[in-house]
C-alpha positions in Angstrom: 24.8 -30.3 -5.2 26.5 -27.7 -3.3 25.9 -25.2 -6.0 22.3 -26.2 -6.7 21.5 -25.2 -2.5 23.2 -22.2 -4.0 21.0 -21.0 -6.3 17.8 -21.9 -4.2 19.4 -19.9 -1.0 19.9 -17.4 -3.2 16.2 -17.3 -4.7 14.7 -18.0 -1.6 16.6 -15.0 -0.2 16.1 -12.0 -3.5 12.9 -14.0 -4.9 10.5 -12.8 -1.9 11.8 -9.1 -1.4 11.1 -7.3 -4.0 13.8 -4.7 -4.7 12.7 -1.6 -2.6 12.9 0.7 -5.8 11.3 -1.3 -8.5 8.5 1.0 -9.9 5.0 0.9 -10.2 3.0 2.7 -12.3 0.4 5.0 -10.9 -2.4 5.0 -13.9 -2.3 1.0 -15.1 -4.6 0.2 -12.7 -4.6 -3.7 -12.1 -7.4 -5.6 -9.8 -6.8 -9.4 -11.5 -5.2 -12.1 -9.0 -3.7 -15.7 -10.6 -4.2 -18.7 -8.6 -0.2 -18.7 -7.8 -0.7 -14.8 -6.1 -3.3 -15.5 -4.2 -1.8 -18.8 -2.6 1.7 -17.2 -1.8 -0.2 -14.5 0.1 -2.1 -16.6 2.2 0.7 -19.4 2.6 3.1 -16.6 3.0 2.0 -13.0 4.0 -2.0 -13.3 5.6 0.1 -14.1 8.8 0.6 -10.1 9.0 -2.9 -9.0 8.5 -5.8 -9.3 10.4 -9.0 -10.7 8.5 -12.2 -10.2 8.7 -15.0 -12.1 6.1 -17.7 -10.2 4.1 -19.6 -13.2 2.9 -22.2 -10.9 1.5 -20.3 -9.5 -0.9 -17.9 -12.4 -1.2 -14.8 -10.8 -0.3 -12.0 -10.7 2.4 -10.8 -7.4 4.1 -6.8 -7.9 4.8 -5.4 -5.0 7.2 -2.3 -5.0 8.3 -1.3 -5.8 12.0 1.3 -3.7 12.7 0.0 -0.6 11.0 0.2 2.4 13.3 -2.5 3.6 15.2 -1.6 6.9 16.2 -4.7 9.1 17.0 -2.8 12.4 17.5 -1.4 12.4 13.6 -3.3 11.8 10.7 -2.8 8.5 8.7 -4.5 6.4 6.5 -3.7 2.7 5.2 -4.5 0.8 2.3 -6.8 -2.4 3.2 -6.4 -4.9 0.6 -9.9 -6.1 -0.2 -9.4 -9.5 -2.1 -12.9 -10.5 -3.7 -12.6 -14.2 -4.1 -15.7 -15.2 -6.4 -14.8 -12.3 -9.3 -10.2 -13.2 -8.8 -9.8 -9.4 -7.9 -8.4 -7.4 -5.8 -8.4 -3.8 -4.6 -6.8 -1.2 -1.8 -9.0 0.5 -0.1 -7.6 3.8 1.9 -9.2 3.9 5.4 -8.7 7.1 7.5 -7.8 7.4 11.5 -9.3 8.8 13.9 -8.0 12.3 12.9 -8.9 12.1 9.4 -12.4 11.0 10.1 -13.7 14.0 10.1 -11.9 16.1 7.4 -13.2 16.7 3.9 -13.8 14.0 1.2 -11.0 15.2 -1.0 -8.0 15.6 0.9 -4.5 17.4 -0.3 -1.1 16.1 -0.1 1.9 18.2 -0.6 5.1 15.9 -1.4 8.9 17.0 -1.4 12.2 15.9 -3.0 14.8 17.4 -1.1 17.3 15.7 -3.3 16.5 16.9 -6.6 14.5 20.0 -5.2 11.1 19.4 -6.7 7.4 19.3 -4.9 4.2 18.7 -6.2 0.6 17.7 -5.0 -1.3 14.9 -4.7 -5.4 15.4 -4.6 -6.9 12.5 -3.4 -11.0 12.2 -3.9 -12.5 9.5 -1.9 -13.6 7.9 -5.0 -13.9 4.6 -6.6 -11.4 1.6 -6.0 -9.1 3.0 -9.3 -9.1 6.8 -7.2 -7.9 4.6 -4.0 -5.2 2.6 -6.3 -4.0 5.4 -8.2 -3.6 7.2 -4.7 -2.1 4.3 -2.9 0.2 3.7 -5.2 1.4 7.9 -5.6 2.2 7.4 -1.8 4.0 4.0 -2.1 6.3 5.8 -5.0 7.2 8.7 -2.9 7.7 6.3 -0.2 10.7 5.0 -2.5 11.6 8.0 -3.4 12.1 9.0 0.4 9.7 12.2 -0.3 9.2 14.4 2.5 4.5 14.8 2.8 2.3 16.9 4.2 -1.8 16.7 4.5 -2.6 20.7 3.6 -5.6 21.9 5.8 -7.1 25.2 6.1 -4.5 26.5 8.1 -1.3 24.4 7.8 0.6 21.3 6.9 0.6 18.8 8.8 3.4 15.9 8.6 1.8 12.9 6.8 3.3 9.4 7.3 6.6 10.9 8.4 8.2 8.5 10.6 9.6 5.1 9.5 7.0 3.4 11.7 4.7 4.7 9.6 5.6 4.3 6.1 7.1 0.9 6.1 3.6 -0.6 7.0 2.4 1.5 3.9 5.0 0.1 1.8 4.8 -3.3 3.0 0.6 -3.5 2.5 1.3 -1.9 -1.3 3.9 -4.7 -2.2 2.0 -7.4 -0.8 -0.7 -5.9 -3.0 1.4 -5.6 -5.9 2.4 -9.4 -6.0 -1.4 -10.1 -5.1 -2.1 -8.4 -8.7 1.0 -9.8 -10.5 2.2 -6.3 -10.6 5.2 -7.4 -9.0 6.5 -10.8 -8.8 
């Protein structure tokens, strides 16, 4: 008996947090929900989002509660969009305050300081597979601890730098991942 609570300590414990380094990949894109996703995310995870009903289209928006709300930095969040008459669901980048102005395409600049390599990440506000494949190149360099930057005209500026700020990121694109049995 004793080893039986165990095992389902154990389960309960490692079977709801996904390792923080397990990889996603950033060009399968994946939109299908299962019966079993959808129903841990709203017995489990909707307590962290707000909600708000589109019944014309059929769908629920899901943003996260504590997302940061900075005006003075840019930052932008994935909204998990679950459309509940087709079983799909999508991530939907919205923009602050900051960023509501700037051009559609925007440019990221990321840094490994470990292994010493950079690259960038062009982001068209596209369709919901530009928005996914975007999402989910920030939630990898999330777990990789990259250093970003949004490149304007004239500078870089610091993109989801602090902790505060990427953890909600990282949260959102998990919940999303097990919403998509991308994760499990």
């Amino acid at each position: 008996m004793k080893k039986l609570l165990f095992i389902g300590c154990c389960m309960g414990l490692f079977g709801c947090n996904p390792d923080k380094k397990t990889k996603v990949s950033t060009e399968e894109v994946h939109f299908a929900t299962s019966a079993s996703s959808v129903m841990f995310f709203k017995n489990v995870r909707q307590i962290y989002y707000e909600r708000q009903e589109n019944n014309a289209a059929k769908a629920t928006i899901y943003r996260m509660r504590n997302r940061a709300r900075d005006k003075n930095t840019p930052l932008m969040y994935p909204a998990i969009v679950y459309m509940w008459a087709q079983d799909e669901a999508s991530v939907i980048l919205e923009r602050n305050e900051w960023l509501a102005n700037a051009a559609d395409t925007l440019h990221f600049i990321w840094q490994d300081t470990v292994r010493q390599t950079s690259g960038e990440y062009v982001f068209p506000n596209g369709d919901r597979r530009t928005h996914y494949k975007f999402a989910a190149q920030i939630y990898h360099s999330i777990q990789e601890e990259h250093k970003l930057w949004l490149k304007t005209d004239s500078a870089k500026v610091p993109f989801l730098a602090k902790e505060s700020e990427r953890e909600p990121f990282r949260k959102i694109m998990i919940d999303y991942f097990r919403l998509v049995n991308v994760l499990r």
